[in-house]
C-alpha positions as CSV (number, residue, x, y, z in Angstrom):
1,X,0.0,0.0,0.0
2,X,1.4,3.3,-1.4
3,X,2.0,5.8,1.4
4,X,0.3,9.4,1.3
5,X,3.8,11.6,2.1
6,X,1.6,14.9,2.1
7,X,-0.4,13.3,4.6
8,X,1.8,12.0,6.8
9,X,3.8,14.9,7.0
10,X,0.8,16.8,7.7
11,X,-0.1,14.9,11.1
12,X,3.4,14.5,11.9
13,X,3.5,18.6,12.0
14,X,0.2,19.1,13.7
15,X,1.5,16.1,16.4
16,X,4.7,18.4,16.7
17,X,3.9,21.3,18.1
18,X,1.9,20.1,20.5
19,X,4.9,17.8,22.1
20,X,7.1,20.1,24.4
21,X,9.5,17.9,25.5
22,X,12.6,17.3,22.9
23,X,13.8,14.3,24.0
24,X,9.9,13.2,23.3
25,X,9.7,14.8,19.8
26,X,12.8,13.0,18.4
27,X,11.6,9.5,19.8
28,X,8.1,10.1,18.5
29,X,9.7,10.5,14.7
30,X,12.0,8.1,14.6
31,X,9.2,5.8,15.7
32,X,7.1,7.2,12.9
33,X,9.8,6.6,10.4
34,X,11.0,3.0,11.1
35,X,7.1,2.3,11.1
36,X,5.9,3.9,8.1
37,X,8.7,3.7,5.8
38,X,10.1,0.4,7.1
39,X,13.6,1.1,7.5
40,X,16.3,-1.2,9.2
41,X,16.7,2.0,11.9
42,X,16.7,5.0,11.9
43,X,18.9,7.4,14.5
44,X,19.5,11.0,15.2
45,X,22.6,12.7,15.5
46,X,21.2,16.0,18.0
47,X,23.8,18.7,19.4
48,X,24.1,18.6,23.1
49,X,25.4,22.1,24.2
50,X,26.8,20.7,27.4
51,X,29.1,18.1,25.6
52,X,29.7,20.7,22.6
53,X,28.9,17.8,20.3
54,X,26.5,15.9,18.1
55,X,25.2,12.7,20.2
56,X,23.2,9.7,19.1
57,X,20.2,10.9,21.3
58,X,17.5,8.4,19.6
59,X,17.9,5.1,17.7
60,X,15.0,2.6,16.7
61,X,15.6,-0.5,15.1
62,X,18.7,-2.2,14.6
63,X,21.6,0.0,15.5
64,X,20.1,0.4,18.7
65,X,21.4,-2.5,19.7
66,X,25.3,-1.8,18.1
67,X,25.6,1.6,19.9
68,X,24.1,2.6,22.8
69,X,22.1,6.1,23.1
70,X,24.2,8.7,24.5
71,X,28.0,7.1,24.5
72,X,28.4,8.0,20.2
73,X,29.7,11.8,19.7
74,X,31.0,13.8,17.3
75,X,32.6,16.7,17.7
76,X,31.3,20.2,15.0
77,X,35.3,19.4,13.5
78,X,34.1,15.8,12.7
79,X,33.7,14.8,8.6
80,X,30.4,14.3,9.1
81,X,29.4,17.1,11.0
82,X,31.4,19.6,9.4
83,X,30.0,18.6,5.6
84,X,26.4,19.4,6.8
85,X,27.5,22.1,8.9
86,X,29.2,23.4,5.6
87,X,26.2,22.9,3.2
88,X,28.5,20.7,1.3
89,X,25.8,18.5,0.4
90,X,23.9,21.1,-1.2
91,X,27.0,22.5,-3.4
92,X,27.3,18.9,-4.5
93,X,23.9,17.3,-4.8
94,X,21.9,20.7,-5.0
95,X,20.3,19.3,-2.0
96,X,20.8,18.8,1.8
97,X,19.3,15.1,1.5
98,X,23.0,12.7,1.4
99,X,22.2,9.2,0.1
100,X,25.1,6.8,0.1
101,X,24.6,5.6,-3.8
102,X,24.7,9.4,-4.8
103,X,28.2,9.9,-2.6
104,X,29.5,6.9,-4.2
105,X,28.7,7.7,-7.7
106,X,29.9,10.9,-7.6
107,X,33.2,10.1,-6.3
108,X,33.5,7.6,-9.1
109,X,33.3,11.0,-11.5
110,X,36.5,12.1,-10.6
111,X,35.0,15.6,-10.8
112,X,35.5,16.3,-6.8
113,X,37.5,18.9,-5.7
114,X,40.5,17.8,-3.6
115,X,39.0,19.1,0.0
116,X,35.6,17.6,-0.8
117,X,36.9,14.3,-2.4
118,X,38.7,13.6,1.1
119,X,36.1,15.3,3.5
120,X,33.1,13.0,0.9
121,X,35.5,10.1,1.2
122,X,35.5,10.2,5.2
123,X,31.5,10.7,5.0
124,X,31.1,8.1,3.4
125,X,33.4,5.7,5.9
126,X,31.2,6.9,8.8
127,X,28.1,6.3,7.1
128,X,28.9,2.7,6.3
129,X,30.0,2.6,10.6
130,X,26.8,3.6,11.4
131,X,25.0,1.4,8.6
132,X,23.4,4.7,7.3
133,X,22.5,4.7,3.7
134,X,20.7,8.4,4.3
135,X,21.5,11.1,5.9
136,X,18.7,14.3,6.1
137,X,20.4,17.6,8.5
138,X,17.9,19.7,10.1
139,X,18.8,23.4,10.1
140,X,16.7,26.2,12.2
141,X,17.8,28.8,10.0
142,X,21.4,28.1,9.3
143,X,21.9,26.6,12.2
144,X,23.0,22.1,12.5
145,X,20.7,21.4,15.3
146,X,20.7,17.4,14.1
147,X,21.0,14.7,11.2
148,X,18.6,11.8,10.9
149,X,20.6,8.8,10.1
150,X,18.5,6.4,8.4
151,X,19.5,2.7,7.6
152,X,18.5,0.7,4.7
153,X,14.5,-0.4,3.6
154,X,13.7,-3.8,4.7
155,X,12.7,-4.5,1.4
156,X,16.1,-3.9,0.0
157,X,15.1,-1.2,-2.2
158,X,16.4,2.3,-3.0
159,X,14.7,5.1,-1.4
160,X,12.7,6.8,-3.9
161,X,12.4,10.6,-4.8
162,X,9.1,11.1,-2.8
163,X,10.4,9.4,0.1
164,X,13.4,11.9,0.3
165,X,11.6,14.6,0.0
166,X,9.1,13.1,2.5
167,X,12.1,13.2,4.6
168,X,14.0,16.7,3.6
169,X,10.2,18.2,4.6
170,X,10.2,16.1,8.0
171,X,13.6,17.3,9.1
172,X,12.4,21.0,8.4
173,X,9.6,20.8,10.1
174,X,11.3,19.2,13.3
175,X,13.6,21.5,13.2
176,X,11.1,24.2,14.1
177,X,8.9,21.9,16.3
178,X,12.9,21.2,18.2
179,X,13.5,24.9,18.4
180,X,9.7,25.6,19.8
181,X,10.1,22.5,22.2
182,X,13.7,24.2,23.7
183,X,11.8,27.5,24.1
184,X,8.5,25.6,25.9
185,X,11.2,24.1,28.0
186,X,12.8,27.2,28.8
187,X,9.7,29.1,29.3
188,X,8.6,26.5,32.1
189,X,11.6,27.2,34.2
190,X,12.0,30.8,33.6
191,X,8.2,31.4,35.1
192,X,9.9,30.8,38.4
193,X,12.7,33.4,38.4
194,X,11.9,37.2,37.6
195,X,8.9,38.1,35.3
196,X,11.5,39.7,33.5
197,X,13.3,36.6,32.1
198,X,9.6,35.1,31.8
199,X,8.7,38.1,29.3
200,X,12.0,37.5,27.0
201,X,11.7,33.7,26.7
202,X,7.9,34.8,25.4
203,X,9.3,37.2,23.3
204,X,11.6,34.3,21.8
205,X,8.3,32.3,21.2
206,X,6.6,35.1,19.2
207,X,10.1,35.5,17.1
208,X,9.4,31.7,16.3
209,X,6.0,33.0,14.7
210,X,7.0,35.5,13.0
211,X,10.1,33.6,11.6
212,X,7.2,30.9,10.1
213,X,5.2,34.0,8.7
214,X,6.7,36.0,6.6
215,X,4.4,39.0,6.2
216,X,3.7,39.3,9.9
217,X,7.4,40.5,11.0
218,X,6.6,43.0,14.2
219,X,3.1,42.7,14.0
220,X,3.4,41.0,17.2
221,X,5.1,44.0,19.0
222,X,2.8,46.1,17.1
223,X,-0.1,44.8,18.6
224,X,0.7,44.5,22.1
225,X,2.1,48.1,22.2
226,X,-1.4,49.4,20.9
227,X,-3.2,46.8,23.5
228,X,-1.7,48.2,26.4
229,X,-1.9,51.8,25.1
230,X,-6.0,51.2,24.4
231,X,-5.9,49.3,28.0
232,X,-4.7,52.6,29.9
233,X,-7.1,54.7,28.3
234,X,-10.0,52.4,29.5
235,X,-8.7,52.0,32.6
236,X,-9.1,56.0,33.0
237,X,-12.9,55.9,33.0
238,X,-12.8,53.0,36.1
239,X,-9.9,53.1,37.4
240,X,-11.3,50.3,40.0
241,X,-11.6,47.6,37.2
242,X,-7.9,47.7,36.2
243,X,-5.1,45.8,38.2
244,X,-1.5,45.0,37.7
245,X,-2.9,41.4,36.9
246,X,-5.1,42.4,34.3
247,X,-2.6,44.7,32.3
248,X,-0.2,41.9,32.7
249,X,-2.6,39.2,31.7
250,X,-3.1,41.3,28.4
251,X,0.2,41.9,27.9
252,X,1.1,37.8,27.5
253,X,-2.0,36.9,25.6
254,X,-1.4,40.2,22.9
255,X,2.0,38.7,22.7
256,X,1.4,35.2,22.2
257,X,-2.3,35.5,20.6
258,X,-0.8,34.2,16.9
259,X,1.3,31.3,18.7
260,X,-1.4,28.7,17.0
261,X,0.0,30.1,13.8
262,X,2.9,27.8,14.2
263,X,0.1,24.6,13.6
264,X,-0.5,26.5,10.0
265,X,1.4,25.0,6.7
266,X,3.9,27.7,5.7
267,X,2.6,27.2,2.4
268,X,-1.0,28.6,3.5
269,X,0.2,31.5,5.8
270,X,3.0,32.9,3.1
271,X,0.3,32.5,0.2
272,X,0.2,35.4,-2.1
273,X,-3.4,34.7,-3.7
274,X,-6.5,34.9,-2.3
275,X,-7.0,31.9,0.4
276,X,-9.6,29.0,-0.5
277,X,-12.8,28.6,1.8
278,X,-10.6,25.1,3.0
279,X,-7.4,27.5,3.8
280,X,-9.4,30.3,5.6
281,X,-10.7,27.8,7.8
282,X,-7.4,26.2,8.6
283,X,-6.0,29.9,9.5
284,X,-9.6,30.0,11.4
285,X,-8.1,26.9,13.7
286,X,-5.4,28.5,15.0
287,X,-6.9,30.1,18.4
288,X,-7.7,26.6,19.5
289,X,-4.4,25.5,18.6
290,X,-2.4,28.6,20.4
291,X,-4.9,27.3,23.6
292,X,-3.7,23.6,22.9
293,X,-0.4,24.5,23.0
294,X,-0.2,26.7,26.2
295,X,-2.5,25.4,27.9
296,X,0.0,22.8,29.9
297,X,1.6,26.1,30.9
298,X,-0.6,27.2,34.2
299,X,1.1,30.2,34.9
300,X,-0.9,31.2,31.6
301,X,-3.9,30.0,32.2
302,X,-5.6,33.6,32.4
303,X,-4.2,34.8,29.4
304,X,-5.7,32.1,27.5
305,X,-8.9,33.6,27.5
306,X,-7.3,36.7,25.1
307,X,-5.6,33.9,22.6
308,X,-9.1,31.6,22.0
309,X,-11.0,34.6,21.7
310,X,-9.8,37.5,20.2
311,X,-11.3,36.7,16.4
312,X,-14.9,36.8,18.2
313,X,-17.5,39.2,17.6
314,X,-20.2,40.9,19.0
315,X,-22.6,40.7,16.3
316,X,-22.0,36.3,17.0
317,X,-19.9,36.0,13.5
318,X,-16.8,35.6,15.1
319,X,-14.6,31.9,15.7
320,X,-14.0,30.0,17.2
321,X,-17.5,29.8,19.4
322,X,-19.8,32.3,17.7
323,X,-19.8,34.5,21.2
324,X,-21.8,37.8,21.5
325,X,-21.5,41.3,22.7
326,X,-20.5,40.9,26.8
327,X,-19.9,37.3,26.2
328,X,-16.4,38.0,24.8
329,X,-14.0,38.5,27.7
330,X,-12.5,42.3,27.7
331,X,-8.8,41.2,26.9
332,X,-9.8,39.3,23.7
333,X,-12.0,42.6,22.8
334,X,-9.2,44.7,23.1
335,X,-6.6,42.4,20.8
336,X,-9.5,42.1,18.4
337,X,-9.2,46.4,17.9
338,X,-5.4,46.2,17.7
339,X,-4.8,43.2,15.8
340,X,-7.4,44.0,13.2
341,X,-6.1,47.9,12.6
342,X,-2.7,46.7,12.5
343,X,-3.7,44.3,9.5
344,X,-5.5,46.7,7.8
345,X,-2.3,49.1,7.6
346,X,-0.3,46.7,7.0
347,X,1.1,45.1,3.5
348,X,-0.8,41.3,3.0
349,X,0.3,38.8,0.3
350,X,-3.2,39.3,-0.8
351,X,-3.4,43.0,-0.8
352,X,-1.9,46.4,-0.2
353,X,-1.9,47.9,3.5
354,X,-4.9,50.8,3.8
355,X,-4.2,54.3,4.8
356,X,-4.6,54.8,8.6
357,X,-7.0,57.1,7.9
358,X,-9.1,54.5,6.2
359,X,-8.6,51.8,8.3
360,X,-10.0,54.0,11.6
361,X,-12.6,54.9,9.4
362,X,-13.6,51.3,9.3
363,X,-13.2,50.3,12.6
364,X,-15.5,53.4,13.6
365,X,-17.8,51.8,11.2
366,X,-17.9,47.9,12.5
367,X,-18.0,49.2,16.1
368,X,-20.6,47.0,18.0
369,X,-20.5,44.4,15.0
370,X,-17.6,43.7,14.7
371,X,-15.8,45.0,17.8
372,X,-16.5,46.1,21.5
373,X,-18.0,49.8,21.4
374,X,-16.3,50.7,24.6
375,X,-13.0,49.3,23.2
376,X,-13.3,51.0,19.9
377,X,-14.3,54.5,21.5
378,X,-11.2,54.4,23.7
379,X,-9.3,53.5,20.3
380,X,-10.7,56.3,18.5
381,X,-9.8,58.9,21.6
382,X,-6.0,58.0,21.0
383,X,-6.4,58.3,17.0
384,X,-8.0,61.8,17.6
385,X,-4.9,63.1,20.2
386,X,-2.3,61.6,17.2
387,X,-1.2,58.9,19.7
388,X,-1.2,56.0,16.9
């Protein structure tokens, strides 16, 4: 039975983010690849930062029993580490995928260079050690943070074109879901030292979205500053309704209220046409997904509130539960003002940014549809004193 790649790499993404532990993320896909793809084993290679080397962190299926987890290193000057480290197998191959047969029969060229010839020849020696006929590097950005070492199909055959580019896709994407899973990790321990360090390991997270989505670079910042500015002027008119907790509880779930974004193909967030009814309601998903994924967190747990709601509306058109006028909590109103004026001014893939001018205009007009009347009154105070 023919296996549906676009599939699979689909639920393997949508399982990733939602795994916060590393050490968890990289056992779950190496289990997924010896099962679906039926390989001998597959291993990773991961950089440890404490050892300053790659280690075999994972291995499933054979090998595993050859070389125990955690005793095989190699060093960033290794062959092996160094030639993905370099991008050497992309200069060669035109591709970051190294499959034994294609190092072997380009050697047999004679069209190497001298440093690659010897640097490919020593690859290959270490491949054959560690029985690996495949080896797919996963970069966050230009960064080596692992290689999936995969041994031979237990049908004997040649891994096809689909399959390697099944498995070039899978390293990208845990790559990301690696780098998310550090910062989860990080974010966890920092909530216990000063709110300070709490706020910059958030920060890191919402650098993670915007890094996926390329046309929402310091939307995020944009946001929250005009959150917290519409927040002080409501808290003018009743003073006794505004605490420390509350501005702070805005101020997390402004910056993190796109996290679910990260559970959106790139493909579908970075698309420069206008978005199919099946794509707009993927994008729709990604409240419940931002919940999903902080929700483990409990130091968040009133910010959540702001994440799963800020698309609804009064007028009950909103997502992701249709709520009405005083049904939407406060903090989600006031996200919904600043996160919708800040994409109307702002450049899409699907159309130019508005003038403010028109943008206010329309906000002023949607008021008590679309958005919170008290919310967009206090937003259209600081438009009239020029503070936008």
């Amino acid at each position: 039975m023919a296996i549906d790649f676009k599939k699979e790499l689909e639920t393997a993404a949508r399982n990733m983010i939602f795994v916060h532990d590393p050490d968890l993320l990289i056992k779950i896909i190496v289990r997924m690849v010896v099962d679906k793809v039926q390989v001998e084993h597959a291993s990773i290679l991961m950089y440890k930062p404490d050892r300053q080397a790659y280690v075999l962190t994972v291995s499933g299926g054979s090998l595993a029993k050859k070389i125990p987890i955690g005793l095989a290193g190699f060093d960033k000057d290794d062959s092996l580490i160094r030639f993905f480290r370099e991008r050497d197998s992309r200069l060669l191959f035109n591709s970051d995928v190294l499959t034994l047969e294609g190092a072997q029969a380009y050697l047999k060229t004679g069209q190497t260079k001298e440093r690659l010839k010897h640097l490919l020849a020593d690859v290959l020696y270490q491949m054959k050690m560690l029985e690996t006929v495949t080896c797919v590097p996963s970069y966050f950005r230009d960064e080596l943070l692992g290689i999936l070492l995969l041994g031979r199909k237990k049908n004997g055959k040649s891994f096809l074109r689909g399959e390697l580019d099944f498995f070039e896709a899978l390293a990208s994407n845990m790559s990301m879901a690696i780098r998310n899973a550090n910062l989860f990790k990080e974010l966890k321990s920092e909530l216990d030292k000063k709110h300070q360090l709490f706020m910059r390991t958030t920060i890191a997270l919402v650098a993670a979205i915007e890094a996926k989505d390329n046309y929402t670079h310091g939307h995020t910042t944009r946001v929250t500053n005009l959150s917290l500015e519409i927040a002080k002027r409501l808290s003018r008119k009743n003073k006794k309704a505004w605490d420390n907790k509350f501005i702070e509880k805005l101020h997390i779930a402004s910056l993190l209220h796109d996290i679910g974004k990260i559970g959106i193909p790139e493909h579908i967030l970075n698309k420069r046409g206008a978005l199919t009814i099946g794509e707009r309601n993927k994008i729709k998903e990604h409240p419940l997904i931002g919940v999903t994924i902080l929700k483990p967190i409990r130091e968040l747990e009133q910010a959540l509130v702001g994440i799963k709601y800020h698309h609804e509306r009064p007028d009950g058109l909103g997502y992701p539960e249709g709520l009405k006028g005083d049904q939407i909590p406060l903090v989600a109103s006031i996200i919904s003002v600043a996160d919708s004026f800040d994409a109307m001014t702002t450049d899409r893939p699907y159309r130019a940014a508005l003038y403010k001018n028109e943008a206010i205009k329309e906000i002023r007009k949607l008021s008590n549809l679309q958005f919170n009347p008290r919310v967009t009154e206090a937003f259209l105070e600081l438009c009239q004193e020029g503070k936008l």
